[in-house]
PQR file with spaces between the fields and no chain letter, atoms N, CA, C, O and H, PARSE charges and radii, in Angstrom:
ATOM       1  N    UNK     1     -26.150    2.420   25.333 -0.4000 1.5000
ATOM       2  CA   UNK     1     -25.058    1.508   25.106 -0.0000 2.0000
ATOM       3  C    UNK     1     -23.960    1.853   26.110  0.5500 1.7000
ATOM       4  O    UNK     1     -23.751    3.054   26.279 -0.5500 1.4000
ATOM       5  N    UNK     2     -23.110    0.831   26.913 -0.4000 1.5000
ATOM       6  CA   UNK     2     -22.826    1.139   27.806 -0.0000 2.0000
ATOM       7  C    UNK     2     -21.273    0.074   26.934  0.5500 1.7000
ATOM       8  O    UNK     2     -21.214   -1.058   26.452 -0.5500 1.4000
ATOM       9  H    UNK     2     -23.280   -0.144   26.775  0.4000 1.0000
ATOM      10  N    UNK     3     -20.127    1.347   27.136 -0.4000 1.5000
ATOM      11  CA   UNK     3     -19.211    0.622   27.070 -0.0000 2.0000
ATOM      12  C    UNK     3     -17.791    1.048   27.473  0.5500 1.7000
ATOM      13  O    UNK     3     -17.756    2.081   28.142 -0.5500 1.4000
ATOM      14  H    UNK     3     -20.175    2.266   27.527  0.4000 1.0000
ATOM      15  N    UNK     4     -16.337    0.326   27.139 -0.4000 1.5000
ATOM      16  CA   UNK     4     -15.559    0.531   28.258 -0.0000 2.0000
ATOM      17  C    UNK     4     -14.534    1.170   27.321  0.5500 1.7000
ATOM      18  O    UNK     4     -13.526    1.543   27.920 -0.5500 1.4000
ATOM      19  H    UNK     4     -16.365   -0.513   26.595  0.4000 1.0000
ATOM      20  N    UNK     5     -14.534    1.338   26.326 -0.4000 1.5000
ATOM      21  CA   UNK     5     -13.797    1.997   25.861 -0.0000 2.0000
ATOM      22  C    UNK     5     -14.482    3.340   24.737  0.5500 1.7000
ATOM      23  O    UNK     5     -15.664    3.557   24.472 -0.5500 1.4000
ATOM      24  H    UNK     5     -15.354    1.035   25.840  0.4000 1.0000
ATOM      25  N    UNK     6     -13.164    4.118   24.221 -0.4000 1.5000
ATOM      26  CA   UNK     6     -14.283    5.038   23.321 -0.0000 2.0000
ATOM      27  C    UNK     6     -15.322    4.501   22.229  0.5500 1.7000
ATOM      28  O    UNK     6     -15.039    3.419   21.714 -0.5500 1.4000
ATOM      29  H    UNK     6     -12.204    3.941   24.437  0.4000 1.0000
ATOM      30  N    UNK     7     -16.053    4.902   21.975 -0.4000 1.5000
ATOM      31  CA   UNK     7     -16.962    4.949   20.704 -0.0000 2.0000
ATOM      32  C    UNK     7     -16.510    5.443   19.364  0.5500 1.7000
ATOM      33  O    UNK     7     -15.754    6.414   19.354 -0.5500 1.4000
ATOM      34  H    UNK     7     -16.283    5.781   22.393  0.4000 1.0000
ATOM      35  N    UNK     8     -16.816    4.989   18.423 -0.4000 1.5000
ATOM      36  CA   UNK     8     -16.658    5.154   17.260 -0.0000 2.0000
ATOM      37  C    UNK     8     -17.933    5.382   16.455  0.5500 1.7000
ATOM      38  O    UNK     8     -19.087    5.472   16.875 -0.5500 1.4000
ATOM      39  H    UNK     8     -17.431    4.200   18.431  0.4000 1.0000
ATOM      40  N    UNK     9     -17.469    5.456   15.195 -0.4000 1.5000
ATOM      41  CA   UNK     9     -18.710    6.060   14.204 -0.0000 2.0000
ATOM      42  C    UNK     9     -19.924    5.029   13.908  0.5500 1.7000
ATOM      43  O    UNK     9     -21.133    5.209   13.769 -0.5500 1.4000
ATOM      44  H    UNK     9     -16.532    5.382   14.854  0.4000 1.0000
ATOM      45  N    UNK    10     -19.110    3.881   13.869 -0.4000 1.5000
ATOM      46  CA   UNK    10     -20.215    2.694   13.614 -0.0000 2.0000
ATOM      47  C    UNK    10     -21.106    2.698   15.017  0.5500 1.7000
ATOM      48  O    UNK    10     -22.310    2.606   14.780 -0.5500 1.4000
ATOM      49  H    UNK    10     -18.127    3.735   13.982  0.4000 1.0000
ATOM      50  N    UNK    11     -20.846    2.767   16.112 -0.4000 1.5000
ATOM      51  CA   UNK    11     -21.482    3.236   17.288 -0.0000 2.0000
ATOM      52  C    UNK    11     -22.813    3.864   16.952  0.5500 1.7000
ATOM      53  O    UNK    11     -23.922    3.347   16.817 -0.5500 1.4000
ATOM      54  H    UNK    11     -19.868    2.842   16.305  0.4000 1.0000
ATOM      55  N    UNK    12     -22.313    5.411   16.828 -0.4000 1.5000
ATOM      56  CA   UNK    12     -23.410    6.002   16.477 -0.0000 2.0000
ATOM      57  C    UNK    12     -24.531    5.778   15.481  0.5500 1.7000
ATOM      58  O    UNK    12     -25.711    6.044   15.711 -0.5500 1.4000
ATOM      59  H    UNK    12     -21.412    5.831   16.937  0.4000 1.0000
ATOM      60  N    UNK    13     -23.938    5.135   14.066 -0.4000 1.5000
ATOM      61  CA   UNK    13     -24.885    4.808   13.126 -0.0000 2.0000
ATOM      62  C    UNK    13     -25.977    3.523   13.820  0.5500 1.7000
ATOM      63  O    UNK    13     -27.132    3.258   13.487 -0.5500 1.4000
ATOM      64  H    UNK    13     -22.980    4.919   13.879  0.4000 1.0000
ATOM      65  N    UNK    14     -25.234    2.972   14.738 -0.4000 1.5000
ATOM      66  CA   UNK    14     -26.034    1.443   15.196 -0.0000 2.0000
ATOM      67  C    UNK    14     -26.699    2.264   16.292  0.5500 1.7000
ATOM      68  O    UNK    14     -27.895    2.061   16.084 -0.5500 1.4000
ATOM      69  H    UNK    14     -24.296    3.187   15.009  0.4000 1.0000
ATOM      70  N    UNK    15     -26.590    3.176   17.469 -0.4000 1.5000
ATOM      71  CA   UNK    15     -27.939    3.586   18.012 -0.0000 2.0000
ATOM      72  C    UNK    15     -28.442    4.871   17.748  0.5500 1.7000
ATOM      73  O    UNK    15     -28.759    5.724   18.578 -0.5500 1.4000
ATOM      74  H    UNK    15     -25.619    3.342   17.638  0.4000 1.0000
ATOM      75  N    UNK    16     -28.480    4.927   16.711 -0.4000 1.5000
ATOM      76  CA   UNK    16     -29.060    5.758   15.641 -0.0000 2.0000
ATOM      77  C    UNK    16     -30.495    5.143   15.115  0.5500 1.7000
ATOM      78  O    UNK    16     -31.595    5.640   14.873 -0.5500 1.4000
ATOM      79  H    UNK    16     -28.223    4.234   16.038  0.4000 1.0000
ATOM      80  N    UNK    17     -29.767    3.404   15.040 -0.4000 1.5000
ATOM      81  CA   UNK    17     -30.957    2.852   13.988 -0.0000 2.0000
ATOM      82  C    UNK    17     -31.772    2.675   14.934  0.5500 1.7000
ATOM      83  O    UNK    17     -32.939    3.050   14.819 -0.5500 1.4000
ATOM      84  H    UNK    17     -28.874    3.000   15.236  0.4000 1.0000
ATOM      85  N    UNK    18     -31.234    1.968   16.238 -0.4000 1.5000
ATOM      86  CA   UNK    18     -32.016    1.576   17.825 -0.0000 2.0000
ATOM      87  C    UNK    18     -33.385    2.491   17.852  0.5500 1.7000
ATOM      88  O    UNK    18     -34.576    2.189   17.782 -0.5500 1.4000
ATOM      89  H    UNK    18     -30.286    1.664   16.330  0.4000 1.0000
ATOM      90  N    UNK    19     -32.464    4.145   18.027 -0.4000 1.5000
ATOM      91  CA   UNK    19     -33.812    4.649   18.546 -0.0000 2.0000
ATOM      92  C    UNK    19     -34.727    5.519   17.254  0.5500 1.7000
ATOM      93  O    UNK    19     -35.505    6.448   17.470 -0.5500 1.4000
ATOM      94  H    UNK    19     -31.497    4.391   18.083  0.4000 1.0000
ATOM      95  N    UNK    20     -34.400    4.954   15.938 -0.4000 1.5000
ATOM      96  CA   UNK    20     -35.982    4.971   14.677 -0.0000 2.0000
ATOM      97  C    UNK    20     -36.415    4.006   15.304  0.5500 1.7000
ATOM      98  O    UNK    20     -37.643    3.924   15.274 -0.5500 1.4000
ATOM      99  H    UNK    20     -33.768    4.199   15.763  0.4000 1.0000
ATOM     100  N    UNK    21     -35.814    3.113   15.955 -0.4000 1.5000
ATOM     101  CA   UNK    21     -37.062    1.558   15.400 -0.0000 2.0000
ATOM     102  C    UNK    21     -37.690    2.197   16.691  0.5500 1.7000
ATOM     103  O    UNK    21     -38.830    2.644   16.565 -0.5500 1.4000
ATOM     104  H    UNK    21     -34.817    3.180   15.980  0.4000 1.0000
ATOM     105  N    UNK    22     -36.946    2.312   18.191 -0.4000 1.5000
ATOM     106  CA   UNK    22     -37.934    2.320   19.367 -0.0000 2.0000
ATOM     107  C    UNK    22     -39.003    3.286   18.975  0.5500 1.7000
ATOM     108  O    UNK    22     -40.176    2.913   18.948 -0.5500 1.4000
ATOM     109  H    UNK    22     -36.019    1.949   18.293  0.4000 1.0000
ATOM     110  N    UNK    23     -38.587    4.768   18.605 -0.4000 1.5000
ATOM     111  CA   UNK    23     -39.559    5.169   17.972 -0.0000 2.0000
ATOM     112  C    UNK    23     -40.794    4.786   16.976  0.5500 1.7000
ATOM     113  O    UNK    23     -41.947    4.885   17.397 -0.5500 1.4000
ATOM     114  H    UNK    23     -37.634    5.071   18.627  0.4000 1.0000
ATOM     115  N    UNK    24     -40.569    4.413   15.846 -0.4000 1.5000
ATOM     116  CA   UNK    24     -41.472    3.942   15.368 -0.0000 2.0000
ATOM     117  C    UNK    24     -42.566    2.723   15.813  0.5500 1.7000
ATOM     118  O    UNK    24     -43.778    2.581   15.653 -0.5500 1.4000
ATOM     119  H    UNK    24     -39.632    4.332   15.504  0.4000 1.0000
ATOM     120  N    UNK    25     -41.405    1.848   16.511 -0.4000 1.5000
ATOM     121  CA   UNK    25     -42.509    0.908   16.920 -0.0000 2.0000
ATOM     122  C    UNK    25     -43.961    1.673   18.069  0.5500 1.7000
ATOM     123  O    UNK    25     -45.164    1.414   18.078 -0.5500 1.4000
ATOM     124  H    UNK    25     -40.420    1.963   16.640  0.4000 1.0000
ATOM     125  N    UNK    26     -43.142    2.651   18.909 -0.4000 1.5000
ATOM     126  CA   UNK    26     -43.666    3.639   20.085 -0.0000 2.0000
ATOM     127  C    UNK    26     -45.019    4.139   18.665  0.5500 1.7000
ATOM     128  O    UNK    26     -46.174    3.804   18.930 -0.5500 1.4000
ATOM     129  H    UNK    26     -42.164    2.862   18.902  0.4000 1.0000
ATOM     130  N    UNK    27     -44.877    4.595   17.831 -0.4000 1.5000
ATOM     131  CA   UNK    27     -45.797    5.561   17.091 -0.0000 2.0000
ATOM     132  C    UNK    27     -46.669    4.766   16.437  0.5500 1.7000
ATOM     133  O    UNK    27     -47.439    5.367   15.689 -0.5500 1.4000
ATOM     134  H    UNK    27     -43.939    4.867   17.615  0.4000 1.0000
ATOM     135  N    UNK    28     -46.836    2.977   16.526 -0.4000 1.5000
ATOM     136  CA   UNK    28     -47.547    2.458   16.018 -0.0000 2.0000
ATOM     137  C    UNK    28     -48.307    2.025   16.698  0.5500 1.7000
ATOM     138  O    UNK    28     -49.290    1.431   16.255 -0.5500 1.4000
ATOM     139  H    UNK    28     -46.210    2.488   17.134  0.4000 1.0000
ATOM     140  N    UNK    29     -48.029    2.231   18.269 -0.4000 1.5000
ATOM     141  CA   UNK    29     -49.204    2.120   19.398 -0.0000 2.0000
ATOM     142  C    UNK    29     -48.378    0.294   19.980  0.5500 1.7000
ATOM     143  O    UNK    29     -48.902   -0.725   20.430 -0.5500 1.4000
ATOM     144  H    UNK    29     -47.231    2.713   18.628  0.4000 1.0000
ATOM     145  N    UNK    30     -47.761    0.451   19.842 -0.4000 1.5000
ATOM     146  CA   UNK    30     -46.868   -0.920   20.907 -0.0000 2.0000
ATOM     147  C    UNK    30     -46.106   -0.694   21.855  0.5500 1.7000
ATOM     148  O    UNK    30     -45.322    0.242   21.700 -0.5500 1.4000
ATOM     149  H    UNK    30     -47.336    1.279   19.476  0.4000 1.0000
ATOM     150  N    UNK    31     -46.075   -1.283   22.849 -0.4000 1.5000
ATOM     151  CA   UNK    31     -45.527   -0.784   24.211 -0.0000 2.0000
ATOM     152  C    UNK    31     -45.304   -2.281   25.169  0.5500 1.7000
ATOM     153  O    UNK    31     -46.221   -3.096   25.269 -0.5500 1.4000
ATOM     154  H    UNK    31     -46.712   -2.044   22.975  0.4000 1.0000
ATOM     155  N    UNK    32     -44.287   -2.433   25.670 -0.4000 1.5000
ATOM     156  CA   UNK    32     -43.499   -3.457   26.359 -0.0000 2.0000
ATOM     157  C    UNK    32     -42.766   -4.220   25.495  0.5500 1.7000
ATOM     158  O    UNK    32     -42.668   -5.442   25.607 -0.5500 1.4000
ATOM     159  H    UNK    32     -43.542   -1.771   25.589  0.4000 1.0000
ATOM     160  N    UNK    33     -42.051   -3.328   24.322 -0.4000 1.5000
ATOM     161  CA   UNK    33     -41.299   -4.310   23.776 -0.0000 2.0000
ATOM     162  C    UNK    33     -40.189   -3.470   24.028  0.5500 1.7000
ATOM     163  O    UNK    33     -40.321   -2.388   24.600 -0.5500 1.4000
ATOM     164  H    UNK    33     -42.130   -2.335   24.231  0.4000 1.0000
ATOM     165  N    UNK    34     -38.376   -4.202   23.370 -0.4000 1.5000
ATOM     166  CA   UNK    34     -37.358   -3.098   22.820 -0.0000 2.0000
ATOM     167  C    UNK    34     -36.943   -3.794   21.500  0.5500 1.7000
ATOM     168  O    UNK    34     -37.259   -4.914   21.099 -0.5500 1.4000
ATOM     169  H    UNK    34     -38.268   -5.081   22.906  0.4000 1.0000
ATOM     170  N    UNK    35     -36.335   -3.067   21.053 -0.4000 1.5000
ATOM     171  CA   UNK    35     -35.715   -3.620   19.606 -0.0000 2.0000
ATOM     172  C    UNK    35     -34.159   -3.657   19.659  0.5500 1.7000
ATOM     173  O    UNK    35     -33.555   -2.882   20.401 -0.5500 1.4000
ATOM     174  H    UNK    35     -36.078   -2.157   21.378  0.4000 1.0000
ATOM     175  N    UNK    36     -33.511   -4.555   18.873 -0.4000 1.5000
ATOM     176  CA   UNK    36     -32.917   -5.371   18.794 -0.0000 2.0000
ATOM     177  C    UNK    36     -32.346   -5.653   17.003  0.5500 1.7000
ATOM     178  O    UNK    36     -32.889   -5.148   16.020 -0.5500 1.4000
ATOM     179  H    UNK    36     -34.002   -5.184   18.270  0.4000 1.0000
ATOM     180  N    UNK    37     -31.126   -6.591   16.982 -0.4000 1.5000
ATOM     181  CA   UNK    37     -31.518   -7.067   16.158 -0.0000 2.0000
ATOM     182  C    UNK    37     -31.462   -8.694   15.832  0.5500 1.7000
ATOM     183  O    UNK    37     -30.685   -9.161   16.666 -0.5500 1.4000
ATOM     184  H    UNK    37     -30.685   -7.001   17.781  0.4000 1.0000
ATOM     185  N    UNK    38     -31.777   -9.373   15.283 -0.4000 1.5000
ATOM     186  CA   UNK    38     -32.092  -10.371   15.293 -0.0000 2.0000
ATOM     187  C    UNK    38     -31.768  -11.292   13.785  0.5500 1.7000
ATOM     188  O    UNK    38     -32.706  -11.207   12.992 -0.5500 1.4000
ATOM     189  H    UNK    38     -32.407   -8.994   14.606  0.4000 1.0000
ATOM     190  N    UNK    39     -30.676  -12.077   13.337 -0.4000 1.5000
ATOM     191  CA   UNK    39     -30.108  -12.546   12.403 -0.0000 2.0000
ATOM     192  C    UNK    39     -29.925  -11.337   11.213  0.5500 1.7000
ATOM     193  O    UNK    39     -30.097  -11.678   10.043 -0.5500 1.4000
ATOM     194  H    UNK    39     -29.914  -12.147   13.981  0.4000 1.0000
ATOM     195  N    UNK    40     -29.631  -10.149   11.471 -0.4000 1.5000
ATOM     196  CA   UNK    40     -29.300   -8.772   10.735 -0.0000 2.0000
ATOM     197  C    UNK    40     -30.067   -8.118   10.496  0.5500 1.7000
ATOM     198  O    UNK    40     -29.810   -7.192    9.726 -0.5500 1.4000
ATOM     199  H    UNK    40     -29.491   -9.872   12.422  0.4000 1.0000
ATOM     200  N    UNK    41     -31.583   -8.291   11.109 -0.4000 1.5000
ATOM     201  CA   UNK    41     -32.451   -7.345   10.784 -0.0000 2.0000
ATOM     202  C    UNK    41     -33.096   -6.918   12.338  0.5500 1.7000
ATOM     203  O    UNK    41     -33.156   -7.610   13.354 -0.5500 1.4000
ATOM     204  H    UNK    41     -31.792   -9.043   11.733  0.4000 1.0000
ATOM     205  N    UNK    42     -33.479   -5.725   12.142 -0.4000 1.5000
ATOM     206  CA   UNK    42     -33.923   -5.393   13.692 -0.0000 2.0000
ATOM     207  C    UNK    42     -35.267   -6.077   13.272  0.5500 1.7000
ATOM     208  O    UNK    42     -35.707   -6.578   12.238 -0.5500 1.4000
ATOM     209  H    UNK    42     -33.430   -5.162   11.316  0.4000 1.0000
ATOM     210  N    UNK    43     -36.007   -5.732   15.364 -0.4000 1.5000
ATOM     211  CA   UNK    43     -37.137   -6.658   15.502 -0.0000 2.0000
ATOM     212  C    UNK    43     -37.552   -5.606   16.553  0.5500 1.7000
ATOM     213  O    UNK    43     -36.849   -4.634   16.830 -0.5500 1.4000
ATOM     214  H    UNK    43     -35.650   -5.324   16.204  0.4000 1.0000
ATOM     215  N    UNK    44     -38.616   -5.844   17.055 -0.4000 1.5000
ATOM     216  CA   UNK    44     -39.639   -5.498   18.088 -0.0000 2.0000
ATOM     217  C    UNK    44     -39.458   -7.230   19.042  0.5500 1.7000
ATOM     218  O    UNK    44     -39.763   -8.384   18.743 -0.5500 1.4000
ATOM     219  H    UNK    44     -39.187   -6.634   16.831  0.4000 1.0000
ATOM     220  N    UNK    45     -38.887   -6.658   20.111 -0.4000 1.5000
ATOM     221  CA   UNK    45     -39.084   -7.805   20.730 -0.0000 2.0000
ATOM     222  C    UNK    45     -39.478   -7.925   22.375  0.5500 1.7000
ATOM     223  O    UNK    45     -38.656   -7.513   23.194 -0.5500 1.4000
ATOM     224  H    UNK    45     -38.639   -5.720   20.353  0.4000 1.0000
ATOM     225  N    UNK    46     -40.422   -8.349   22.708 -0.4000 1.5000
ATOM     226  CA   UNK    46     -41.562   -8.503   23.957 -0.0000 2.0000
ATOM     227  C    UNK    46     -40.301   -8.516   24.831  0.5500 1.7000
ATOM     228  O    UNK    46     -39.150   -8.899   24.622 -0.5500 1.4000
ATOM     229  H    UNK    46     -41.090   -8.683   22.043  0.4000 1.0000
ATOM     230  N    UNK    47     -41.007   -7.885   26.027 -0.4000 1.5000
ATOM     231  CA   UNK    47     -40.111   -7.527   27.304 -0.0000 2.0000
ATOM     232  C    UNK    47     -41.067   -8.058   28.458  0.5500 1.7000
ATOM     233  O    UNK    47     -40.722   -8.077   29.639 -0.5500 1.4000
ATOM     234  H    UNK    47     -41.942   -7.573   26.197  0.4000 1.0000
ATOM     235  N    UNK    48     -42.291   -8.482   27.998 -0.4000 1.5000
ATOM     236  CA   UNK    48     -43.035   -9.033   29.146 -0.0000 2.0000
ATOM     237  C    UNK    48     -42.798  -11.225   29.089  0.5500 1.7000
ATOM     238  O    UNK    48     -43.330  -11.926   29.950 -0.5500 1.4000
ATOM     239  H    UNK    48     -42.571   -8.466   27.038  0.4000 1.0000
């Protein structure tokens, strides 16, 4: 996360959640996606 001022706590809790999901999705054998979220729920979403 790239940003222009400091970070805060909600920061951390939100790429916190980022990298379970990249992880998990990574440990279920999927690859070319990133996650996201998508109407309040994260997603696996295709990068090809």
């Amino acid at each position: 996360m790239i940003r222009a001022i400091p970070s805060i706590a909600s920061d951390n809790i939100y790429c916190t959640l980022l990298a379970h999901s990249a992880v998990h999705g990574a440990m279920a054998g999927y690859s070319g996606f990133t996650v996201g979220p998508v109407n309040s729920r994260h997603a696996y979403l295709p990068i090809a």
